[in-house]
C-alpha positions, 0 to 999 in steps of 0.5 A: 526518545524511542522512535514510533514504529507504525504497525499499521499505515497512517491512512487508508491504502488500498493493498497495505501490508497491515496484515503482514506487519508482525512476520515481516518484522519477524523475517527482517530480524532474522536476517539482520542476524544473518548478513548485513544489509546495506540498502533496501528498495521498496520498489512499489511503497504503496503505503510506506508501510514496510519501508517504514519497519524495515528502517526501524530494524535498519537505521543504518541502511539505506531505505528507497521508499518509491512513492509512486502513488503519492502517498507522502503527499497524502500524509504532508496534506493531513490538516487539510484533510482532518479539516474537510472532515471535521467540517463533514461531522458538523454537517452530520451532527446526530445523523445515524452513524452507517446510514446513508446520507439522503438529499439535502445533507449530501447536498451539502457535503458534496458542496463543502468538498467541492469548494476544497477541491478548488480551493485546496487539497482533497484526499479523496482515498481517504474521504472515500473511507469515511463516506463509502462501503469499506474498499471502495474508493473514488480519486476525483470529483467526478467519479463522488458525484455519481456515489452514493454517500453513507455515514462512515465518517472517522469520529476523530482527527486523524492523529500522526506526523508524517516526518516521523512516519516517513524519517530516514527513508529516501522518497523516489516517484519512478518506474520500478525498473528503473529503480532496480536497475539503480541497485541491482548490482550492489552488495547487501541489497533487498528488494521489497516487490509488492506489485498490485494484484493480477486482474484488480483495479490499479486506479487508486495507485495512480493508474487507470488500466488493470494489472495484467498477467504480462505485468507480473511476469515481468515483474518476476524478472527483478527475483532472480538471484537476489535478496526479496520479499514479495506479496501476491495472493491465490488469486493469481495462481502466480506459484503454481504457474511457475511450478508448471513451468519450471516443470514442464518447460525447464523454467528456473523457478524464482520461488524455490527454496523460499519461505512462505508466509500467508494470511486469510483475507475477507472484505465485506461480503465478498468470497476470501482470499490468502494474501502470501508473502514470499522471501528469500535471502540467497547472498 
């Protein structure tokens, strides 16, 4: 039986690389065709999304999947998921999809997930996709308390199994440094490095602080004379700082002689954004 291959990630991620599903496939096919590939390290997962595609155009290799967000945990507590919310469109029987929720039916609803948060297991990133704005987010119970509640409620079970999403990868929860560390000596090895973007939330991946300017230029270190694909956006202006720099200063530019790759994204009614995938292969 031909294996599922996801295009897209099972349940909401703040950051998931949908976008780029189709020209990642696309670089990593070219690349097969090229020189083999022993082990890939997804060293911020997220999602799982392009450890995922990269082990159906790999099966051979060894994928490294670092699921330092817990989404593996997110995916293996689906029933319990697709129950709560179940429960959440009894409550809401002929209520007007879109709308928010007033008084007593929030009442209600923020009752039922209290009681499976003591109980059980709450996914609060992805209830958060059913009962709030799109890419906005809470992770506790805390923080729903004080939100306002509309009905965006997924009309249907979240269908999927987590084994098949998540077959032949090598889950680890570490530092990234760490991890390249582990692997950065070997032969035939490409990293996939997607930190969280310069200046934006990092609470939903686990972290409580913003993702600063120093974090990514830390993270450039991990580039130099090795095999990757990395994400960033314009908002960053990260290839233009390099590009200062390499000229000014007699930087050696991580970026050069690679191939880029972007997408136009807009959220809500927010100003847009170009998401940018980068990737080099030089041994």
């Amino acid at each position: 039986m031909k294996k599922k291959v996801f295009k897209t990630s099972p349940l909401p991620f703040q950051g998931q690389k949908r976008r780029f599903a189709s020209s990642f496939v696309v670089a990593m096919n070219d690349l097969k065709s090229k020189q083999e590939v022993k082990v890939i390290v997804d060293l911020f997962g997220g999602s799982g999304l392009l450890s995922h595609l990269a082990k159906s155009i790999f099966p051979d290799a060894k994928v490294v999947y670092n699921d330092f967000d817990n989404y593996s945990e997110r995916l293996r507590n689906i029933d319990q998921t697709n129950k709560l919310l179940s429960d959440i469109r009894k409550i809401l029987e002929g209520y007007p999809k879109g709308t928010k929720i007033e008084h007593n039916k929030r009442s209600e609803i923020l009752k039922r997930i209290e009681l499976a948060d003591k109980s059980g297991y709450v996914d609060y990133i992805t209830l958060s996709s059913s009962l709030m704005f799109s890419a906005k987010y809470v992770v506790n119970i805390d923080e729903l308390r004080k939100e306002n509640f509309y009905n965006n409620v997924k009309s249907c079970d979240y269908d999927f199994n987590p084994d098949e999403y998540l077959a032949g990868l090598e889950i680890v929860h570490c530092d990234y440094r760490e991890l390249y560390n582990q692997y950065k000596d070997m032969e035939g090895v490409i990293f996939i490095v997607d930190p969280p973007y310069l200046s934006t939330d990092t609470k939903t991946y686990g972290s409580d602080k913003y993702w600063k300017l120093r974090d990514y230029l830390d993270v450039l270190k991990v580039l130099v004379g090795a095999n990757y694909f990395f994400f960033t956006s314009n908002k960053s202006s990260l290839i233009e700082l390099c590009e200062w720099f390499e000229k000014n200063k007699g930087f050696s530019n991580p970026f050069n002689n690679s191939v880029l790759n972007t997408q136009n994204v807009t959220l809500n009614k927010t100003p847009g954004y170009t998401d940018m995938m980068l990737y080099k292969f030089v041994k």
